[in-house]
Backbone as a printed PyTorch tensor [residue, N CA C, xyz], in Angstrom:
tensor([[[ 66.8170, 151.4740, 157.2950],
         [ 66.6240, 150.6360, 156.1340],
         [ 66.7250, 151.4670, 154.8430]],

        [[ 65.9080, 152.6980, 154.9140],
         [ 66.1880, 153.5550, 153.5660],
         [ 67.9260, 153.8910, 153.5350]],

        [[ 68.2190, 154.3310, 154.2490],
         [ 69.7470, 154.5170, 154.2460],
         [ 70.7760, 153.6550, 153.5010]],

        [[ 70.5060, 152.3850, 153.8120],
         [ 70.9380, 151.2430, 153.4800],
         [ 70.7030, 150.7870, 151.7430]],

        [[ 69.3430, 151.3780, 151.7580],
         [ 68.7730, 151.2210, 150.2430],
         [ 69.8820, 152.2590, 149.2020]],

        [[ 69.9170, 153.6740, 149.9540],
         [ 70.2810, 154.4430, 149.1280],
         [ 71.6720, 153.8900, 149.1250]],

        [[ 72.4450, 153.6370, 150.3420],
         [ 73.7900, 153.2370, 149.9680],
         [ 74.1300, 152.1200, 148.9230]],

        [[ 72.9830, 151.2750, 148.6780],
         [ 73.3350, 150.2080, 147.9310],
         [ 73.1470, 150.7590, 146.6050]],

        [[ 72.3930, 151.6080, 146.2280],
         [ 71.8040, 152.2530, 144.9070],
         [ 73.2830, 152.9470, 144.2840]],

        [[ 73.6930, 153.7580, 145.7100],
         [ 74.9180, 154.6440, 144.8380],
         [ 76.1550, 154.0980, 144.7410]],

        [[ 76.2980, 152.7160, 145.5470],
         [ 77.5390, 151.8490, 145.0470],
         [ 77.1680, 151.3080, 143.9320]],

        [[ 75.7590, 150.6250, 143.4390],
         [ 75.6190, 149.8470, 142.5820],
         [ 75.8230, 151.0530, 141.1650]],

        [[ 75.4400, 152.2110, 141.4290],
         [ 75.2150, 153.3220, 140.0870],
         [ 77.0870, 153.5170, 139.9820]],

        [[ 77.6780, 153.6160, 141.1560],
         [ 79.1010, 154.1700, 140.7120],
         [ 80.0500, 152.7550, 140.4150]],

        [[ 79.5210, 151.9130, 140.8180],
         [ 80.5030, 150.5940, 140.0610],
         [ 79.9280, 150.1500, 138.4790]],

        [[ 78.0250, 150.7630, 138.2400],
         [ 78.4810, 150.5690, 136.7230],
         [ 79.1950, 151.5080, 135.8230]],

        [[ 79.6160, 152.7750, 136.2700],
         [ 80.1090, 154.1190, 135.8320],
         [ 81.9670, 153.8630, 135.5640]],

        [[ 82.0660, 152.8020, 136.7920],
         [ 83.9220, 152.3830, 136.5310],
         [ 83.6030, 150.9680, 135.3280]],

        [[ 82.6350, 150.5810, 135.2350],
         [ 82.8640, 149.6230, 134.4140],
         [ 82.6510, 149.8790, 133.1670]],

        [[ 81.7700, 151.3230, 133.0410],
         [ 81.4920, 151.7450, 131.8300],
         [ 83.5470, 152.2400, 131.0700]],

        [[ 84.1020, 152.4320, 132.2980],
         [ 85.4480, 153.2960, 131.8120],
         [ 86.4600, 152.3770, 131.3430]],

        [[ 85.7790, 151.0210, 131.6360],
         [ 86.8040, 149.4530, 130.8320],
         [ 87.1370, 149.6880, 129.8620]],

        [[ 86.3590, 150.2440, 128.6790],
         [ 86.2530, 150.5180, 127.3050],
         [ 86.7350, 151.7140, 126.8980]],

        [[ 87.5150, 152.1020, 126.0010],
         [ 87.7280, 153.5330, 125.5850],
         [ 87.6950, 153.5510, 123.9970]],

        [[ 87.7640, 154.4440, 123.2830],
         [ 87.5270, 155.0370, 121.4710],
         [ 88.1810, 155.4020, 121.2130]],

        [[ 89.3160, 155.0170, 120.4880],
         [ 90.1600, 156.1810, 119.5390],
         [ 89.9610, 156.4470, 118.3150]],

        [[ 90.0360, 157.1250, 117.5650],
         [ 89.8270, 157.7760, 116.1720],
         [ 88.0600, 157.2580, 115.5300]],

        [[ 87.7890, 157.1480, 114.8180],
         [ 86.3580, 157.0740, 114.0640],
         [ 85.5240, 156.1440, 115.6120]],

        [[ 84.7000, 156.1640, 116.0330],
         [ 84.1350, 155.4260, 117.1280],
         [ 83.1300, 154.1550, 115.8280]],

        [[ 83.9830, 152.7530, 116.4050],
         [ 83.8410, 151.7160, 115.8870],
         [ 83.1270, 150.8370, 116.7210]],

        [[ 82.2330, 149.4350, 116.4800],
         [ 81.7890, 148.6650, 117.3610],
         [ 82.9240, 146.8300, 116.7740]],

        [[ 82.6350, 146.0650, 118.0240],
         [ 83.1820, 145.3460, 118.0090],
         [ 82.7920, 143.7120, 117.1170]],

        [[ 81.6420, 144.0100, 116.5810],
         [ 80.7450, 143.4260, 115.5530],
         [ 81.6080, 142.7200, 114.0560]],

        [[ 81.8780, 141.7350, 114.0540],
         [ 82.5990, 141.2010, 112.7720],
         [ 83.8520, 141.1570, 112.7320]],

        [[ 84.4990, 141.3080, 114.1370],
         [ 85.7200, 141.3280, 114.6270],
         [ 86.1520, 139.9390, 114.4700]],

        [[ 87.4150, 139.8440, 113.2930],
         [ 88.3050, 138.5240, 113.7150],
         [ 89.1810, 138.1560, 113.9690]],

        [[ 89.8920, 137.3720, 114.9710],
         [ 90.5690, 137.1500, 115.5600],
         [ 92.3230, 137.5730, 115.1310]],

        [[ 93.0620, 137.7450, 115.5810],
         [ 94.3680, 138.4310, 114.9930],
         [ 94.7190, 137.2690, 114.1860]],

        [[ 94.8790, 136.4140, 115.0380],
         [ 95.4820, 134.9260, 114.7910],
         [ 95.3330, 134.5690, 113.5480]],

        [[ 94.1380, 134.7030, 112.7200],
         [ 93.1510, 135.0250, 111.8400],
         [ 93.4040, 135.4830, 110.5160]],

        [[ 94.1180, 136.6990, 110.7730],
         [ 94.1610, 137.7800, 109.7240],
         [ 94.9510, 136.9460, 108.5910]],

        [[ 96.2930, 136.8550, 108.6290],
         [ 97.2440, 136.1850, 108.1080],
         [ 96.1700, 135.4270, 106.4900]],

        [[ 95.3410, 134.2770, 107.4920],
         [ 94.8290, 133.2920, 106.7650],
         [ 94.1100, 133.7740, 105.7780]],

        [[ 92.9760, 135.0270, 106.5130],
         [ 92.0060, 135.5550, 105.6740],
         [ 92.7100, 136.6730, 104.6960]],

        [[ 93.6350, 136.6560, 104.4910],
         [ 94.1020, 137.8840, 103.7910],
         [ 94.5440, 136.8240, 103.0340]],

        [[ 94.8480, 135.6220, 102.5200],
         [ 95.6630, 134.7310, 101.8010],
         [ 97.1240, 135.5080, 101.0480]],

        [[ 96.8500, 135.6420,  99.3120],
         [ 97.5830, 136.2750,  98.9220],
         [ 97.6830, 137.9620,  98.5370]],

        [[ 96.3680, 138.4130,  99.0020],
         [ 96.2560, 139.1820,  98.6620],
         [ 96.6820, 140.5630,  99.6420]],

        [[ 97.5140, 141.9760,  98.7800],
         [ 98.5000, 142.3650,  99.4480],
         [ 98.0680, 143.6490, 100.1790]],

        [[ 96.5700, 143.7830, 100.4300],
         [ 95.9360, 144.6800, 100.9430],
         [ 94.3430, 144.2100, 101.1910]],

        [[ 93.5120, 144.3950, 102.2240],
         [ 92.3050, 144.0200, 102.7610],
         [ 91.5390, 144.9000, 103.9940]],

        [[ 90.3490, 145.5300, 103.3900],
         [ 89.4310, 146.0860, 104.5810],
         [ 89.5500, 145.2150, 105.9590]],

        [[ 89.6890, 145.6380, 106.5650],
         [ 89.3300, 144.0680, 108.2730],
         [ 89.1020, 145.1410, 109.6500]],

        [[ 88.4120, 144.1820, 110.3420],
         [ 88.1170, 144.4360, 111.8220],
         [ 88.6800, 143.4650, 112.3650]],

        [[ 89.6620, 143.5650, 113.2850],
         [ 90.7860, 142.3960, 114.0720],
         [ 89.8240, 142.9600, 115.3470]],

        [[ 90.3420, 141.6680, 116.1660],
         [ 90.5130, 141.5510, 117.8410],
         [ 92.1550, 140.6120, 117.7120]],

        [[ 92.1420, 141.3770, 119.0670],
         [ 93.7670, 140.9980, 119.4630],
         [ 94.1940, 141.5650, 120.8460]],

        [[ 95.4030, 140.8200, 120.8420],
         [ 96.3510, 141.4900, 122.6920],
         [ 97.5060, 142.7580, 121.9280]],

        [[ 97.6760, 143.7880, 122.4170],
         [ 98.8670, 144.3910, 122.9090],
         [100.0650, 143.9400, 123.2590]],

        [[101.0230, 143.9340, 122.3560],
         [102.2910, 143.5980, 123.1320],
         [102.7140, 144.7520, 123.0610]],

        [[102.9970, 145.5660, 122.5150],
         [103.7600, 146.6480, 122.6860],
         [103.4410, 148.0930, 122.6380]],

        [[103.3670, 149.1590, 122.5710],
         [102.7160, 150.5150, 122.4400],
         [104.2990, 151.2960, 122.6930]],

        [[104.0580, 152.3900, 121.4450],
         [105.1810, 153.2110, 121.5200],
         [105.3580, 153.9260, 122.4310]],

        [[106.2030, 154.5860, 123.2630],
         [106.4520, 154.6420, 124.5480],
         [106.7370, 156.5900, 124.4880]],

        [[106.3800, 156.8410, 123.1050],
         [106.4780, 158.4070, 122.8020],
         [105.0430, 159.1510, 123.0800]],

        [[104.1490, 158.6780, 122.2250],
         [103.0320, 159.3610, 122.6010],
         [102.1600, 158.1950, 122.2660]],

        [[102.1260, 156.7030, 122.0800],
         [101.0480, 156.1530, 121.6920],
         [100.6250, 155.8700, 119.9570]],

        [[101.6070, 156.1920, 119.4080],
         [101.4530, 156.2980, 117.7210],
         [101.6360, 155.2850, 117.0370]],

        [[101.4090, 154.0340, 117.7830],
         [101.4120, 152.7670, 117.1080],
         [101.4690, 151.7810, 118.4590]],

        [[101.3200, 150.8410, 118.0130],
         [101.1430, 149.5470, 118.9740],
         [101.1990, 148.2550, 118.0720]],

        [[101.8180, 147.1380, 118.8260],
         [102.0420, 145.7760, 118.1590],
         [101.1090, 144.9080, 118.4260]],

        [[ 99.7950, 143.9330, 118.0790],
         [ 99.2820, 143.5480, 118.2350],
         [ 99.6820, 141.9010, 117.9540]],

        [[ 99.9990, 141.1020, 119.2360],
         [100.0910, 139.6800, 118.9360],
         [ 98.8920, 139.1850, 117.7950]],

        [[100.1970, 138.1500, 117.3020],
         [ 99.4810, 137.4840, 115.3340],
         [ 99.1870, 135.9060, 115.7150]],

        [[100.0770, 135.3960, 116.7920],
         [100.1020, 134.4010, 117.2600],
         [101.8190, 133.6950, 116.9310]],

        [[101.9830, 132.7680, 117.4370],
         [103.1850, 131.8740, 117.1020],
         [104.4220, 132.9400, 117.4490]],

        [[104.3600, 134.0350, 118.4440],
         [105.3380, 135.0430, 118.5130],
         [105.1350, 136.4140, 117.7060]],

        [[104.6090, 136.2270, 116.8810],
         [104.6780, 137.0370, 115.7400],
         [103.6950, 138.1400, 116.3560]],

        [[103.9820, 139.3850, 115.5630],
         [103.1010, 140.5410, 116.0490],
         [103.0030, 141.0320, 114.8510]],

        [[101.7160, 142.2460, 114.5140],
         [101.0620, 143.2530, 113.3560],
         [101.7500, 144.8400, 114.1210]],

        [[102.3110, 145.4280, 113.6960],
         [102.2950, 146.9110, 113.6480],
         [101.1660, 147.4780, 112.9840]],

        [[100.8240, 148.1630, 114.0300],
         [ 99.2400, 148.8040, 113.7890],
         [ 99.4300, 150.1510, 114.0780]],

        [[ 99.3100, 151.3200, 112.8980],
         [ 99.6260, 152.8070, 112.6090],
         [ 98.0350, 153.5240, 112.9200]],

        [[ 98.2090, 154.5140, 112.4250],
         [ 96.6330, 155.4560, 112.5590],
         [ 96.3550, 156.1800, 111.5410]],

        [[ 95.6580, 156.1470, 111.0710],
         [ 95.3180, 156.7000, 109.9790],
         [ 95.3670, 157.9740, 110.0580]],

        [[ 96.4570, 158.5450, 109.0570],
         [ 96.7310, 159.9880, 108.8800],
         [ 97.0500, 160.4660, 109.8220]],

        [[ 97.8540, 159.5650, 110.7750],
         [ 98.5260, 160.2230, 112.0010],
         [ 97.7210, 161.1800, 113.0050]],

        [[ 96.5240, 160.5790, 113.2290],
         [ 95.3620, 161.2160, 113.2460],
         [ 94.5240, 161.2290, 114.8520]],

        [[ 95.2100, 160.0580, 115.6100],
         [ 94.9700, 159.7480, 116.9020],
         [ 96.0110, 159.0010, 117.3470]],

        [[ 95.8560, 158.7410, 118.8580],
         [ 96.6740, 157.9520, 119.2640],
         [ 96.2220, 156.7370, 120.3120]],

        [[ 96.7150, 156.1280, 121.3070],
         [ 96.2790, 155.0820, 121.8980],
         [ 97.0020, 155.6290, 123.1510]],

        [[ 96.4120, 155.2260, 124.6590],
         [ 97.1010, 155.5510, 125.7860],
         [ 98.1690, 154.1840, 125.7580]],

        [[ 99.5100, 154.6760, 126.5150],
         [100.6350, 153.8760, 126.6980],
         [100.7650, 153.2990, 127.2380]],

        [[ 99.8630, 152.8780, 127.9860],
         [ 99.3430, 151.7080, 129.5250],
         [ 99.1330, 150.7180, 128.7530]],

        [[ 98.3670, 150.4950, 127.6870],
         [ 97.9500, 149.3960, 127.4650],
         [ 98.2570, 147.8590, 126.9720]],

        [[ 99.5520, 147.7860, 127.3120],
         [100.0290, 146.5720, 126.9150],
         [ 99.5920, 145.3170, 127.1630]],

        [[ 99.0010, 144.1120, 126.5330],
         [ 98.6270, 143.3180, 127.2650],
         [ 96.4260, 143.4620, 127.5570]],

        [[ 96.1690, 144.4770, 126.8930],
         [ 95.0430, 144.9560, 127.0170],
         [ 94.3000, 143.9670, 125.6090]],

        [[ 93.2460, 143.7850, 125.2570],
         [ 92.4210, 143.5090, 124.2280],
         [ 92.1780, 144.6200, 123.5500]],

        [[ 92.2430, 144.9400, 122.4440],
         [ 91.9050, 146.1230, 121.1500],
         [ 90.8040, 145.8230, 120.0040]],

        [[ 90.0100, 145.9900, 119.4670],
         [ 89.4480, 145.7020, 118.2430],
         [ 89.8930, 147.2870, 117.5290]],

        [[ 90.3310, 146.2490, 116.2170],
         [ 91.1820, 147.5400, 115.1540],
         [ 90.4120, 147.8020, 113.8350]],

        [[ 90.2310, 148.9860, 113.7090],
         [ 89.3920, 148.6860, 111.9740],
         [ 90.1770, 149.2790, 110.8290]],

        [[ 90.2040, 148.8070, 109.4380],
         [ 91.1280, 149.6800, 108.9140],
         [ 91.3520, 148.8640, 107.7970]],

        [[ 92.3550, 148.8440, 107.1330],
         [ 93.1570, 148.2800, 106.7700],
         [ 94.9240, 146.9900, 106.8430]],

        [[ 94.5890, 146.2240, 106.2160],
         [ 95.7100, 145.1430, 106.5820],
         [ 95.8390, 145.0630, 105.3690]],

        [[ 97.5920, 145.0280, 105.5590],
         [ 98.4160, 145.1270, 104.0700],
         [100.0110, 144.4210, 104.6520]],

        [[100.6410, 143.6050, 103.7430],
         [101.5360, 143.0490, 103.2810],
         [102.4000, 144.0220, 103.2810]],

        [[103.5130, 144.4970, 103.9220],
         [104.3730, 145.6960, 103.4320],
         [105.9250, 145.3120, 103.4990]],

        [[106.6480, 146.4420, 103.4330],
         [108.1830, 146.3080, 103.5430],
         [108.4450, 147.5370, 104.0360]],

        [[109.3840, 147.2980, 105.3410],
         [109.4390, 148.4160, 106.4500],
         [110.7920, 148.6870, 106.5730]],

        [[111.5480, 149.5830, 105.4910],
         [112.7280, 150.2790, 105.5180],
         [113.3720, 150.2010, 106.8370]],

        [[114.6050, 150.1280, 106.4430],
         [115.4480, 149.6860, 107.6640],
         [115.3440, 151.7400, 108.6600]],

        [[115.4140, 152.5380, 108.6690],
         [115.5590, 154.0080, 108.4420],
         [113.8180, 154.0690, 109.3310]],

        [[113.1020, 153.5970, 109.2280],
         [111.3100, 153.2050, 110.0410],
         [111.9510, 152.5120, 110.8120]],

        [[112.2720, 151.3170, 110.5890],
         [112.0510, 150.5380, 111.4880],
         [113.0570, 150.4630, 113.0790]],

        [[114.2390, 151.1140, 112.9600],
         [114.9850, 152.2840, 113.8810],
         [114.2810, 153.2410, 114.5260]],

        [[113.6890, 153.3750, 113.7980],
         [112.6550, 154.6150, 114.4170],
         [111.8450, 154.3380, 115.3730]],

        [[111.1290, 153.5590, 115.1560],
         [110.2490, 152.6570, 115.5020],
         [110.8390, 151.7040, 117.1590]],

        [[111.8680, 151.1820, 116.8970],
         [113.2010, 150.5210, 118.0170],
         [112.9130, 151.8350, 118.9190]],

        [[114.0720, 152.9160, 118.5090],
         [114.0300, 153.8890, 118.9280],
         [112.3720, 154.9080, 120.1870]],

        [[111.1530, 154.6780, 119.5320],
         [109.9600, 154.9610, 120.3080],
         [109.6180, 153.7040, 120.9620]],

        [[110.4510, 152.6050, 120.9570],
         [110.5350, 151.4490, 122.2660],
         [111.1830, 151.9270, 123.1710]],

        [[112.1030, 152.4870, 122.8690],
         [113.2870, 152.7370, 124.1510],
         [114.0210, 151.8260, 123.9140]],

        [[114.3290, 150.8270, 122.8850],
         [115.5290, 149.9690, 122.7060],
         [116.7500, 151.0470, 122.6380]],

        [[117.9630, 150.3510, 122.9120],
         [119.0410, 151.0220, 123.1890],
         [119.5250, 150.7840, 122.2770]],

        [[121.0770, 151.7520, 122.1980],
         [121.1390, 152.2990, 121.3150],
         [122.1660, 150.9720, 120.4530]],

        [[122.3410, 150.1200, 121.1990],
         [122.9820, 148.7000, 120.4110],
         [121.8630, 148.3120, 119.5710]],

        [[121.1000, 147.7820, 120.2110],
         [119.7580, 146.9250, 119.5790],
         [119.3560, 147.8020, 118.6130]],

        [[119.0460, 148.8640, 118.6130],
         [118.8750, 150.0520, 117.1970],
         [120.0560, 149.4230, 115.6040]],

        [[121.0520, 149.7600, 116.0880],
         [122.0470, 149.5130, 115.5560],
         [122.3090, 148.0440, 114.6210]],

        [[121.5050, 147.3250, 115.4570],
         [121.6220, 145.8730, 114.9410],
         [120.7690, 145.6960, 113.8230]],

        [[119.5120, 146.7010, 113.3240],
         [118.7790, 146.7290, 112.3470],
         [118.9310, 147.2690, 111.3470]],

        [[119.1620, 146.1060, 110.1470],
         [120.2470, 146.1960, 108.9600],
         [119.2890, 145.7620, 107.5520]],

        [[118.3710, 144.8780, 108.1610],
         [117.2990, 144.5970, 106.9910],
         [116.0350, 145.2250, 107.0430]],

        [[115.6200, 145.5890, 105.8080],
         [113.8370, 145.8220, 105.4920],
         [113.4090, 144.6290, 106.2990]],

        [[112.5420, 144.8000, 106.5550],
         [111.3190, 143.8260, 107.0980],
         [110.0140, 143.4970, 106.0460]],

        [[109.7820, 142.7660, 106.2670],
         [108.5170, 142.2830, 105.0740],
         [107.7140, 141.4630, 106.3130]],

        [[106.4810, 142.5740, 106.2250],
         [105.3980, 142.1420, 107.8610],
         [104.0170, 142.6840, 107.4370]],

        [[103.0870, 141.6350, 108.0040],
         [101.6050, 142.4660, 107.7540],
         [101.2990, 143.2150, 109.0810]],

        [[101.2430, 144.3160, 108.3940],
         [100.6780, 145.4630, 108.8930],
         [ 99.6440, 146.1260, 108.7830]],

        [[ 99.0770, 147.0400, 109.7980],
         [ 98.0290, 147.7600, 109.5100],
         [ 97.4740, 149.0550, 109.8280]],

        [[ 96.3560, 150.0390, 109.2870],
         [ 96.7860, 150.7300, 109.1420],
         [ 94.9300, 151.3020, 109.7180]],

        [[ 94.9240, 151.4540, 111.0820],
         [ 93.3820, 151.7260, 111.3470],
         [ 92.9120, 152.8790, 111.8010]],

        [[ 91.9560, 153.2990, 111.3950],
         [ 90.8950, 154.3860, 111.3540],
         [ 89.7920, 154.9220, 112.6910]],

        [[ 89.8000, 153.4000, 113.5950],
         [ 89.2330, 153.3650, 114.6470],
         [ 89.7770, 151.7380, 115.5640]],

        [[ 90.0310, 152.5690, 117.1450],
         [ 90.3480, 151.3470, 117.7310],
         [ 89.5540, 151.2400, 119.2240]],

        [[ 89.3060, 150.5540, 119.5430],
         [ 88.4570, 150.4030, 120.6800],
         [ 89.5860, 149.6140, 121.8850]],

        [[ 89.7340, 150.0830, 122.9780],
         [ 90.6630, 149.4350, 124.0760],
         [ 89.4430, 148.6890, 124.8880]],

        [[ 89.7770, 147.7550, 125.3420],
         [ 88.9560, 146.8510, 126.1850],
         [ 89.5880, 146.8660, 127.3360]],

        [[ 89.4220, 146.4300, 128.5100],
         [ 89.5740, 145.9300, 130.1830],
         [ 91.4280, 145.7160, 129.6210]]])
């Protein structure tokens, strides 16, 4: 019976230890407190062409170089390019499709055709689809300080 006890103790201690590893920190360690929704941002930013924010959101994409940006679904198709502050951390490349809370900054920008190749390019788009990018982009983007990966 003690046997049994202890076995249940050290499955129950090592399955909360993998669940503690759901969660990971990149750059400033942030909590998930006042987080709003991606979907969200757009609205709450109205016209204005820069804003403090804490998003929650999905992963669609993560640069496939070292992690130095990731696309966070906006809703309706649309995605946020989300940078790091001062090039300063990165995000693991698994995570596509994962939940994130982002803190930082969200800003209104225009993304030179010369970036945004670049950018194609740390997708692994080929070298047509590169090629096909001829306009600036005008996209809200952002630009965060701390990101938290979820499950």
């Amino acid at each position: 019976m003690k046997k049994l006890l202890i076995i249940g103790l050290v499955l129950g201690l090592s399955s909360g230890a993998f669940a503690q590893q759901e969660i990971s920190y990149h750059g400033k360690k942030i909590n998930e407190k006042g987080a709003i929704q991606a979907t969200e941002l757009a609205t709450q930013m109205g016209s204005k062409e820069k804003m403090p924010a804490k998003v929650e959101g999905t992963v669609e994409s993560v640069c496939k170089v070292k992690g130095c940006w990731m696309k966070v679904k906006t809703g309706d198709g649309q995605t946020m390019r989300v940078t790091f502050k001062d090039y300063g951390f990165f995000v693991p490349k698994d995570i596509v499709g994962k939940t994130v809370v982002v803190q930082g900054t969200a800003e209104t920008s225009v993304t030179p055709v010369d970036e945004l190749r670049h950018y194609a390019q740390d997708a692994g788009k080929s070298k047509e689809d590169i090629e096909k990018i001829t306009e600036p982009e005008k996209a809200l983007t952002f630009v965060a300080d701390g990101v938290i990966v979820k499950k």
